[in-house]
N, C-alpha and C positions, 0 to 999 in steps of 0.2 A: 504494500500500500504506500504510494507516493504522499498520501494527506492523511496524516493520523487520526483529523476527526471521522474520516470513512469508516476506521478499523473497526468499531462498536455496530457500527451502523446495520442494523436484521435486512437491510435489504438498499442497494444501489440500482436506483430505475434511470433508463439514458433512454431519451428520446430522441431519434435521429429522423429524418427526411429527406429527402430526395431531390437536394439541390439545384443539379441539372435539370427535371424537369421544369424550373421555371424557366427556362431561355423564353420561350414561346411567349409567356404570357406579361413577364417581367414583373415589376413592380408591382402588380398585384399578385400575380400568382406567389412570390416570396413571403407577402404578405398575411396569404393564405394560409402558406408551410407554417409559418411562423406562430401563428393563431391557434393552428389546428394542433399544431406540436404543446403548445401552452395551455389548451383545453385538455389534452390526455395526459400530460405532467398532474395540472388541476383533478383531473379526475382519479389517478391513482392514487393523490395525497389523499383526497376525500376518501375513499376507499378504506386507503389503510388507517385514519383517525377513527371512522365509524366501526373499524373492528378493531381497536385501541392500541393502534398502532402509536406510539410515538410516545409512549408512556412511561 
């Protein structure tokens, strides 16, 4: 472990996206990645509080 407050940590969630596909659409489509990555971020924390994760 490169960051020791990791080491404790019951669970490391990484949310990645697919960069390239926004060539196409640009600026919003990053926008999108960006959004949509930060909504299932949001929704695993919610996840793991409601089953008393963080306790």
């Amino acid at each position: 472990m490169l960051q020791r407050e990791f080491a404790a940590a019951p669970a490391i969630v990484v949310v990645t996206g697919h960069l390239a596909g926004t060539r196409e659409t640009g600026a919003r489509g990053y926008t999108c990645l960006m959004t949509s990555g930060g909504q299932a971020a949001g929704r695993a924390w919610t996840a793991a509080i409601t089953r008393g994760g963080g306790e």
